[in-house]
C-alpha positions in Angstrom: 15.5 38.2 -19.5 17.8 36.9 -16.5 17.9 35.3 -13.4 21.0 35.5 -11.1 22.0 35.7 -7.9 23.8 38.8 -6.0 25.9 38.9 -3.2 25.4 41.7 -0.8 27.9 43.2 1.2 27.2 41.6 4.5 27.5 38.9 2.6 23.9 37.5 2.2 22.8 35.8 -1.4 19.7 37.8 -3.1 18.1 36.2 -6.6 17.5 39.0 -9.0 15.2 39.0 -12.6 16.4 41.5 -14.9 14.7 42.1 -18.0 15.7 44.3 -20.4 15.1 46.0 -23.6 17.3 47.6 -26.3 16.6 50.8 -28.5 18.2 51.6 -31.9 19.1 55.1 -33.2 17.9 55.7 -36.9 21.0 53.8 -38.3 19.6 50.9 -36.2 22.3 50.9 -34.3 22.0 50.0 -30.9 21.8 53.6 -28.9 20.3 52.4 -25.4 18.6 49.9 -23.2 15.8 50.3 -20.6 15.5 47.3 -17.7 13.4 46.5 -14.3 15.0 44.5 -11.3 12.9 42.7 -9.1 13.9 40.8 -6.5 12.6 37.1 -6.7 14.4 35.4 -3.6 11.7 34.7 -1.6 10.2 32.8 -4.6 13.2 30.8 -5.6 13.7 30.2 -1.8 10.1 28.5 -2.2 10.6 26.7 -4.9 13.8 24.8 -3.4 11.3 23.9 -0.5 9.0 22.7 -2.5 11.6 20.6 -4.8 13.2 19.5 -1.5 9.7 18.5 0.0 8.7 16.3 -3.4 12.4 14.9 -3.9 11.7 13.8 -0.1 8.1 12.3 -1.1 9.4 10.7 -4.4 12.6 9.1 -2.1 10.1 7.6 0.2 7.0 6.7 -2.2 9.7 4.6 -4.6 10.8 2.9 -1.6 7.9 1.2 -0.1 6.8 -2.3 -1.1 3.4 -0.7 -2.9 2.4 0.8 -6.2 1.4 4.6 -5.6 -0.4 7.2 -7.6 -2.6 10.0 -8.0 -5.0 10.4 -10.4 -7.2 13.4 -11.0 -10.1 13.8 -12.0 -9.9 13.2 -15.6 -8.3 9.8 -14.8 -4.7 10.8 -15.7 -1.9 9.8 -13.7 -0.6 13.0 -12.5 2.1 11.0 -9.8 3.6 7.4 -10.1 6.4 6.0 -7.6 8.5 3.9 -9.1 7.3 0.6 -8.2 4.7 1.3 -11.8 8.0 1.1 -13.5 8.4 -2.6 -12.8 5.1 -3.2 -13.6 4.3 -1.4 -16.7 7.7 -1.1 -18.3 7.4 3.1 -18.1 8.9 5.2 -15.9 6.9 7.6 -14.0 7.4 10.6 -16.5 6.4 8.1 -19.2 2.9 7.8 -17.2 2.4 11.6 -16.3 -0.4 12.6 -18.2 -1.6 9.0 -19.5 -4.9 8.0 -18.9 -5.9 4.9 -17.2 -7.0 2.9 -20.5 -3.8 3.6 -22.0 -1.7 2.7 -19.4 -3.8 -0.5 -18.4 -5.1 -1.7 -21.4 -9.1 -1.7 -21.8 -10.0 -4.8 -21.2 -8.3 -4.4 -17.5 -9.2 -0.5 -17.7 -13.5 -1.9 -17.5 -13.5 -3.9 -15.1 -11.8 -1.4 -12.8 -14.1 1.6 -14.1 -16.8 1.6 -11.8 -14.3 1.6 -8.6 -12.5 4.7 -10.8 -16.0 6.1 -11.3 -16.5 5.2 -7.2 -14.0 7.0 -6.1 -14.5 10.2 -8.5 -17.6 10.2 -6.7 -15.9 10.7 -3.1 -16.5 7.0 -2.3 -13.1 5.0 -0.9 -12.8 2.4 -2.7 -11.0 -1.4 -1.7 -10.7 -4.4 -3.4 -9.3 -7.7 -4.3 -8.6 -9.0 -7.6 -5.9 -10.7 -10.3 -4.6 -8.6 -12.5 -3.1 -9.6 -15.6 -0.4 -6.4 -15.6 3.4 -6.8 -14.7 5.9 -8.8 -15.9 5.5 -11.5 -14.0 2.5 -12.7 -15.1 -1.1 -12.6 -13.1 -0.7 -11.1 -9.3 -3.1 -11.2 -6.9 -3.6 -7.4 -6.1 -5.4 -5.9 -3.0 -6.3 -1.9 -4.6 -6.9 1.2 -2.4 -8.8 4.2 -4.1 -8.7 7.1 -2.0 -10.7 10.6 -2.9 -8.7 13.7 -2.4 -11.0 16.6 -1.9 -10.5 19.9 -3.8 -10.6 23.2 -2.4 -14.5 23.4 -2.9 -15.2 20.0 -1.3 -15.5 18.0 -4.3 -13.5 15.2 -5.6 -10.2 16.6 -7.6 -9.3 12.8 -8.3 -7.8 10.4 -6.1 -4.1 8.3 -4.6 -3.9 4.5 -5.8 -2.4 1.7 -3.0 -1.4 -1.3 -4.5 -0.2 -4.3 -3.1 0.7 -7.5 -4.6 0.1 -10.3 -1.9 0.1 -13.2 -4.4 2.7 -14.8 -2.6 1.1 -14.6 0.9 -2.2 -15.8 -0.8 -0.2 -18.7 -2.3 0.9 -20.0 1.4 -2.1 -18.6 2.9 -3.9 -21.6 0.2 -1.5 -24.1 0.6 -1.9 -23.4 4.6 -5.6 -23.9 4.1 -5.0 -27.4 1.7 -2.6 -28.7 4.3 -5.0 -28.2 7.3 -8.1 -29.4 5.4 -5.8 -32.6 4.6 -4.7 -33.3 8.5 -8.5 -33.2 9.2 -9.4 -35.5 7.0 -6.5 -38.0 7.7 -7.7 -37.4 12.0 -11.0 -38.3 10.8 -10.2 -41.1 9.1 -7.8 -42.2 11.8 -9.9 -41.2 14.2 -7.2 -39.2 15.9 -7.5 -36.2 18.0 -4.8 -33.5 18.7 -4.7 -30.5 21.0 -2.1 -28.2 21.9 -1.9 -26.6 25.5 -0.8 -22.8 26.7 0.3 -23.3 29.6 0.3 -19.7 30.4 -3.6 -19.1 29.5 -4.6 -22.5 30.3 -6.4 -22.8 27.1 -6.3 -26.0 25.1 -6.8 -25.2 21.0 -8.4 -28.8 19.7 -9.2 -30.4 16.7 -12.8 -31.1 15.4 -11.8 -35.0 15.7 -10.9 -34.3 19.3 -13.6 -32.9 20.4 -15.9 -35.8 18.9 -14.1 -38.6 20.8 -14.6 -36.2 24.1 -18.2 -35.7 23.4 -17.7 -32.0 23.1 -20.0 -29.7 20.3 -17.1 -28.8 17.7 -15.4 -25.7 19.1 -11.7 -24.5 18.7 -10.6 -24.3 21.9 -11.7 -25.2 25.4 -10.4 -24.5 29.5 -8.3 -27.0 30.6 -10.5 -27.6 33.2 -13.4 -29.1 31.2 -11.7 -32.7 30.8 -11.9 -33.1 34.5 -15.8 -32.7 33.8 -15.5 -35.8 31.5 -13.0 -38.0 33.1 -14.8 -41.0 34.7 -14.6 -40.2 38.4 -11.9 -43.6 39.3 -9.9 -42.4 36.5 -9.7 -38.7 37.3 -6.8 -39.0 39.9 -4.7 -41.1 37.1 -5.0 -38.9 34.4 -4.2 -35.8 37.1 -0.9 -37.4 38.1 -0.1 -38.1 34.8 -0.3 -34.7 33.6 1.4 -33.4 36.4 4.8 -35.6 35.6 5.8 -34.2 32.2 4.9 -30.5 33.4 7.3 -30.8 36.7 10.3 -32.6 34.1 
């Protein structure tokens, strides 16, 4: 059995299958040999498309910033970019096949069952958790479980997004922390602050700010609203005063 390729005279490639068989004379010597030909072109032809078209997928999939897989229905991995590398130490042919206690471990694999079981279900699935997985230690992981339908409607299995934004969580808190402190040093201080758009004509404020003003906390206000407040013999001081630094 044999697969080749043939050039024809106009000089177009063909793939060929020959298979063969021999026949023995009654010395058992080899005396003839019966074959068939078919031509397979058109199905090596879709093969390379269809290598081409996951080469393609796999080139983009292990480029992204995310961990990506699909997982049928009998929670194997069937497809792992190679972002899963870096985080459990296999390559993705290591992980075809695996199940998802095996390659997570089961004290990680049950407490994401029920999102597994969710999404074998049909149900898209998102959530936010820290995972213990990875080399470097806990990560703060936001999960996508996303059903893929089979031919007959039902659930086949379903595509995994993962993204580690433990990072952006970490400023996000210390963001948080920061602010929290600067509102508790205004209060103390009793210290307003505002910032003004000059382009919108909204001013964002600070709860202190809007205290000393005798304005219900809010974030932001119209510009217009401290010329409700000003005393009426101070109104034309504090409007020339705020015209100087804008014309300069």
């Amino acid at each position: 059995r044999l697969e080749f390729r043939v050039v024809l005279p106009d000089g177009r490639e063909r793939w060929l299958l020959d298979q063969g068989r021999t026949f023995r004379d009654a010395g058992g010597r080899p005396a003839s040999m019966t074959g068939a030909c078919v031509d397979i072109t058109d199905r090596k032809r879709a093969e390379a498309a269809r290598r081409a078209s996951e080469d393609q997928l796999r080139d983009i999939t292990d480029h992204v910033p995310v961990l990506i897989a699909y997982v049928d229905r009998d929670q194997r991995y069937q497809f792992n970019n190679r972002n899963y590398h870096d985080w459990f130490g296999r390559t993705p042919a290591e992980l075809r096949g695996l199940h998802l206690r095996e390659a997570v471990g089961a004290a990680v694999y049950e407490t994401v069952r029920p999102k597994v079981e969710a999404a074998l279900r049909g149900e898209r699935v998102s959530f936010e958790w820290m995972s213990p997985l990875g080399a470097a230690g806990p990560r703060r992981l936001r999960s996508d479980y996303i059903p893929r339908q089979a031919a007959d409607g039902t659930p086949d299995g379903f595509y995994v997004l993962v993204t580690d934004f433990t990072d952006r969580h970490r400023i996000e808190t210390a963001l948080a922390r920061s602010e929290e402190r600067l509102r508790i040093a205004q209060e103390a201080g009793q210290i307003g602050t505002f910032e003004w758009n000059l382009a919108t004509g909204e001013v964002v404020v600070s709860d202190e700010f809007c205290r000393i003003w005798g304005l219900k906390p809010t974030r932001s206000v119209r510009v217009g609203v401290f010329n409700e407040h000003v005393h009426p013999d101070d109104a034309n001081k504090l409007a020339t005063a705020a015209e100087r630094p804008l014309e300069e």
